[in-house]
C-alpha positions as CSV (number, residue, x, y, z in Angstrom):
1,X,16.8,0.9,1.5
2,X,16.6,0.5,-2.3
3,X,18.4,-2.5,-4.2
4,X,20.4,-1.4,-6.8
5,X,19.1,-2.8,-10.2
6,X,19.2,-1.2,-13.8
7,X,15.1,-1.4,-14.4
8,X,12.5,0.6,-12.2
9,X,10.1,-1.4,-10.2
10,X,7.8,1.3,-11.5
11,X,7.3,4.6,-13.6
12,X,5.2,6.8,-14.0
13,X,5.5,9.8,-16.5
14,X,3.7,12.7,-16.8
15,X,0.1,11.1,-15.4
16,X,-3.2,12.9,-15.1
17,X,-6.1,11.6,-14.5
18,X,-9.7,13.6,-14.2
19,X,-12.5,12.2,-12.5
20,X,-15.9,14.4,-13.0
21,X,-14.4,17.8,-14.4
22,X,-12.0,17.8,-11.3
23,X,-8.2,16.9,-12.0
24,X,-7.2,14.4,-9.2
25,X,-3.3,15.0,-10.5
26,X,-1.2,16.0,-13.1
27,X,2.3,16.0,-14.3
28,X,3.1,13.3,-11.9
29,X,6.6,11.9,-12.5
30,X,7.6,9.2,-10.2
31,X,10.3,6.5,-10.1
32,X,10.3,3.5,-7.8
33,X,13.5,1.6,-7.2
34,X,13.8,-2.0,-6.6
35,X,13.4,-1.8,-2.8
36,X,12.2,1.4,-2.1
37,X,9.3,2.2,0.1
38,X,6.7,4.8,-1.0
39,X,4.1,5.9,1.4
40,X,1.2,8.2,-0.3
41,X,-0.9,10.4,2.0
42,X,-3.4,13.1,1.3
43,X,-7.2,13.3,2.1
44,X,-9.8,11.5,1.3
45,X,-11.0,12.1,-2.6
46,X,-7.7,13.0,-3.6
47,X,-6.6,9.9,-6.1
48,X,-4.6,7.8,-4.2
49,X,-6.6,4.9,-4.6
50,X,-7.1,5.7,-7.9
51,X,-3.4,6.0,-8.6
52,X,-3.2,1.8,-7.3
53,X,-6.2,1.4,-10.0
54,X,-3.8,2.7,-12.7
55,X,-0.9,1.1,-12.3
56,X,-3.1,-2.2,-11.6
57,X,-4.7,-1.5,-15.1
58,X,-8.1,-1.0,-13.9
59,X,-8.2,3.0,-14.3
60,X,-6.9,4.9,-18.0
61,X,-5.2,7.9,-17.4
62,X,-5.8,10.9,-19.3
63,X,-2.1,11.4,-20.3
64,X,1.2,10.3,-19.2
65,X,2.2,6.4,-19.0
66,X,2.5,3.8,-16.5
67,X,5.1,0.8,-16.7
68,X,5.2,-1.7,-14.0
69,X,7.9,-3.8,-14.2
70,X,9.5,-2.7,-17.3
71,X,5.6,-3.2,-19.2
72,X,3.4,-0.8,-20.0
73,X,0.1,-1.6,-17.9
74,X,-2.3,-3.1,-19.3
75,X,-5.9,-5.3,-18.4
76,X,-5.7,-6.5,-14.8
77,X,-1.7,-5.9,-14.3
78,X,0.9,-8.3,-13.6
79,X,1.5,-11.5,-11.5
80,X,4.4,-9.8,-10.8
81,X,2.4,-6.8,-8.6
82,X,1.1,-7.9,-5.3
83,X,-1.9,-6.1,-4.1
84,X,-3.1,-5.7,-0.5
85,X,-6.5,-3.9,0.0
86,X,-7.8,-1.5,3.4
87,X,-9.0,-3.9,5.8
88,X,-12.7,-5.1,5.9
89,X,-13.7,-7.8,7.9
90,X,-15.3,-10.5,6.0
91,X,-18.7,-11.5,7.0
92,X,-19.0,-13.8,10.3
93,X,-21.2,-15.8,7.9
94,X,-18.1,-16.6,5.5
95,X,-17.0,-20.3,5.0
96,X,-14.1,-19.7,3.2
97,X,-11.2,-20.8,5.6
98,X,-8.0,-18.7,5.8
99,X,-6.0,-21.3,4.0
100,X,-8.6,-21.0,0.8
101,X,-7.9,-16.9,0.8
102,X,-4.1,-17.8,0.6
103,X,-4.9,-20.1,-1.8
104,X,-6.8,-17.7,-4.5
105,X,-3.3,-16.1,-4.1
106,X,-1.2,-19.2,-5.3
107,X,-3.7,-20.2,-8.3
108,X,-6.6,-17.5,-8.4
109,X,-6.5,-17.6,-12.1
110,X,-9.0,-20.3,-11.6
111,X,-13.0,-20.2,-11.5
112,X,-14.6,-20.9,-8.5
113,X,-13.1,-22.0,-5.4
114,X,-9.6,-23.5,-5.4
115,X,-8.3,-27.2,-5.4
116,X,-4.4,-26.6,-4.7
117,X,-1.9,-29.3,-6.0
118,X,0.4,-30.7,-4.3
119,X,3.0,-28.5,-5.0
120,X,0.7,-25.2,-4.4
121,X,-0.1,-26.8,-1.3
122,X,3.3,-27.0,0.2
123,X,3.2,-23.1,-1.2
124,X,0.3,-22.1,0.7
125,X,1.8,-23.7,3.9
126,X,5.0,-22.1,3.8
127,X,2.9,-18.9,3.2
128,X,0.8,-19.5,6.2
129,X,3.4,-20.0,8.1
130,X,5.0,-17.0,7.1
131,X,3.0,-14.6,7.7
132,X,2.1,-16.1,11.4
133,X,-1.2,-17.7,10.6
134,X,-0.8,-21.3,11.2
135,X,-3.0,-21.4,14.5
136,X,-5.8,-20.2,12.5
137,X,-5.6,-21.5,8.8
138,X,-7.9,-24.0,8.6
139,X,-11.0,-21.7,10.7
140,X,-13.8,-19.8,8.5
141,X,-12.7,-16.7,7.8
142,X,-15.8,-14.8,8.7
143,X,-14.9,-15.8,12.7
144,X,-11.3,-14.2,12.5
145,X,-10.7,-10.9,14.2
146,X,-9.8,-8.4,11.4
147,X,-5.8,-8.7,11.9
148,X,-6.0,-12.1,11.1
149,X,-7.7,-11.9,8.3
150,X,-5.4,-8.9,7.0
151,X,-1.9,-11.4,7.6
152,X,-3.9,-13.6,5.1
153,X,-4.6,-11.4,2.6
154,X,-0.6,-10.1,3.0
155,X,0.0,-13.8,2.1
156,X,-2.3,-14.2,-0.3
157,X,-0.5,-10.9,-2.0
158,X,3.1,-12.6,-1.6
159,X,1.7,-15.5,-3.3
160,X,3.5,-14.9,-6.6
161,X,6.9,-13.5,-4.5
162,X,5.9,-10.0,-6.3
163,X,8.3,-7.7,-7.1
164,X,6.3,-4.6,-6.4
165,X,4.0,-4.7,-3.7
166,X,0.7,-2.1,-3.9
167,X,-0.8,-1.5,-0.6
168,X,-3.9,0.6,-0.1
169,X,-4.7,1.6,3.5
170,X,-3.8,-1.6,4.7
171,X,-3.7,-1.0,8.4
172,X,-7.2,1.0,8.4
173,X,-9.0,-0.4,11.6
174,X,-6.3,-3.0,13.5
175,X,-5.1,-2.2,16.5
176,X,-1.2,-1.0,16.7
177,X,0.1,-4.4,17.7
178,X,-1.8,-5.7,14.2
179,X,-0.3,-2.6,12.7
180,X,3.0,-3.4,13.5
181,X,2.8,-7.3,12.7
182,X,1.3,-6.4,8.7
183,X,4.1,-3.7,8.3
184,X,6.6,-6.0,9.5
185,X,5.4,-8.9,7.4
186,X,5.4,-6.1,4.3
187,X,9.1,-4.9,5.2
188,X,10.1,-8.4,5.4
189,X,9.4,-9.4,2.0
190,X,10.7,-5.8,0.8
191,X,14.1,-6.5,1.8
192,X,14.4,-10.0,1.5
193,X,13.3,-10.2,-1.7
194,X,14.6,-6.3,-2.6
195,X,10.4,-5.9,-3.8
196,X,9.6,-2.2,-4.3
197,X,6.5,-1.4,-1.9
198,X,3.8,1.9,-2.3
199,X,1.6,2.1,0.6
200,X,-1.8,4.1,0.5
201,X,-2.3,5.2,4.5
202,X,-3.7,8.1,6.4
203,X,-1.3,7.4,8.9
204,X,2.0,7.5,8.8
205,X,2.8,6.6,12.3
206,X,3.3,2.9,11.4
207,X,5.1,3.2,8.4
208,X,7.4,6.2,8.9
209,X,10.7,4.2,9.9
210,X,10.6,2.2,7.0
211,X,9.7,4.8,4.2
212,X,12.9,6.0,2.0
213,X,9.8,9.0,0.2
214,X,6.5,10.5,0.6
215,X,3.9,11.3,-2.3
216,X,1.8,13.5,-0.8
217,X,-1.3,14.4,-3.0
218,X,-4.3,17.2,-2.0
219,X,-5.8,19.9,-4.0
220,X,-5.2,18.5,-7.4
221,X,-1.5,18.9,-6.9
222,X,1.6,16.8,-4.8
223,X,4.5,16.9,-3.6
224,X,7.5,14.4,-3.0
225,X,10.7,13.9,-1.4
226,X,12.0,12.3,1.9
227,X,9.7,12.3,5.3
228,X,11.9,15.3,6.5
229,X,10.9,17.2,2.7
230,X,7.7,16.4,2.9
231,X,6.3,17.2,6.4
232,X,6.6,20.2,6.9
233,X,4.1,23.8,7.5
234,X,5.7,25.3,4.7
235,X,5.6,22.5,2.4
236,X,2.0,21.3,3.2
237,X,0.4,24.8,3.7
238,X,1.4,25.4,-0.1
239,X,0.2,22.5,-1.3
240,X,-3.2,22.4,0.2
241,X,-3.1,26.6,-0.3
242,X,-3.6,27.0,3.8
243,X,-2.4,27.6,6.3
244,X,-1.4,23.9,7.7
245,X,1.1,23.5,10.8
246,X,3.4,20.5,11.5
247,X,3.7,19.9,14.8
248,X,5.9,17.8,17.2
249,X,3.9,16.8,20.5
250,X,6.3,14.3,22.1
251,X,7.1,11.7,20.6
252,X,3.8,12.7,18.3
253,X,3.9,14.7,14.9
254,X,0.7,16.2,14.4
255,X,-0.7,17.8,11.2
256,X,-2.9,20.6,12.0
257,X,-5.3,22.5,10.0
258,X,-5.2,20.3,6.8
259,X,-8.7,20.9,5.3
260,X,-9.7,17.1,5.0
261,X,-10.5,16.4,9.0
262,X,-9.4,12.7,8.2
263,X,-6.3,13.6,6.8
264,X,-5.2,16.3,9.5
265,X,-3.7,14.5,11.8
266,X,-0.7,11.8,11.0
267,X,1.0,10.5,14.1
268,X,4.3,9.1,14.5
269,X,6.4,7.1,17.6
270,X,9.4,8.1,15.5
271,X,11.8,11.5,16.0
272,X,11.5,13.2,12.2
273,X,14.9,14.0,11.6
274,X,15.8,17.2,9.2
């Protein structure tokens, strides 16, 4: 549910952005309330990635404008815009313990590993703690299983309480008890703190709950509106120009027939109400 504030946690108008000859979007227009969960979904190769690379200031568009936070972005963003990347586990060979990850979080602006005060410290501990990692803190990294090492990149992302919160396909290879614990950990801080949250995911079964829109981008174009707007066979067949079906198998919703294979099939344990 969004918070009701006078300046957008983010807005985007009229944004393109080519990549090789091929137009990944255009025209997008999009306004992101204080509070307001976003999920974006299409296939792979269609710019949504790329779209978390623009707002973070590391991708130019080729029209339109991005402000984050009531600033136009620019460089490497804002301390004020969390980022959580897709999950890859670190490599077993990795010294770096989990409270040092959290901690490039609290003062990564330095070079080299870092050497928290007293006051970060305290910080980092609360974050630890936070996101349910205090059994495992002080271990390498590289021997954590790959949920534990995605709660300590959430808190290294809350590190600077941000007020909107990029995610990009955060839950890609954890199991759904892992699933559940980095969504809840994410939804936390969005309505505690009234953070506005876009969320990158092939999958919307985890998320769907707690999502207030949908940006759904494939074939150059998107779409967005509500869950019960967006997923649909009408609305999806035009936008990927197919014939696409949206299917309920249970307690299941199943895409069908989307061209991207990895894309076609977005499960839910939630009824989609229309």
């Amino acid at each position: 549910m969004s918070t009701s504030r006078s300046q957008p946690a983010l807005e985007i108008r009229n944004a393109s952005l080519r990549r090789d000859d091929r137009d990944l979007w255009s025209g997008l227009d999009l306004v992101v309330e204080p509070g307001e969960f976003i999920a974006v979904l299409g296939p792979s190769g269609s710019g949504k990635t790329t779209l978390l690379r623009a707002i973070l200031g590391l991708e130019d568009l080729s029209a339109g404008t991005i402000a984050a936070l009531g600033a136009p972005v620019a460089g490497r963003g804002s301390r004020g815009i969390g980022y959580i990347p897709q999950q890859r586990p670190l490599p077993p060979e990795t010294s770096l313990r989990g409270r040092d990850l959290v901690a490039l979080g609290v003062d990564g602006h330095r070079f080299g590993l870092p050497f928290p005060k007293r006051g970060d410290r305290a910080k980092i501990d609360a974050l630890i703690d936070a996101v349910g990692a205090s059994e495992f803190a002080d271990r390498p990294v590289g021997l954590l299983s790959g949920g534990e090492q995605q709660r300590l990149r959430v808190g290294q992302a809350l590190a600077d309480d941000p007020r909107l919160l990029l995610c990009d396909e955060p839950l890609t290879s954890l199991d759904l008890a892992n699933q559940q614990a980095v969504i809840g950990l994410i939804d936390r801080h969005r309505t505690s703190t009234g953070a506005a949250v876009l969320l990158v995911t092939h999958d919307i079964n985890p998320v769907l709950s707690k999502v207030d829109r949908i940006l759904y981008i494939a074939n150059g174009r998107f779409t967005l509106g509500t869950p019960a707007d967006v997923l649909r066979s009408d609305v999806l067949s035009d936008l990927y120009g197919a014939n696409v079906f949206v299917l309920r198998a249970g307690d299941r919703l199943v895409v069908v027939g989307a061209p991207d294979a990895e894309a076609s099939h977005h499960h839910h344990e939630h009824e989609l109400h229309e």
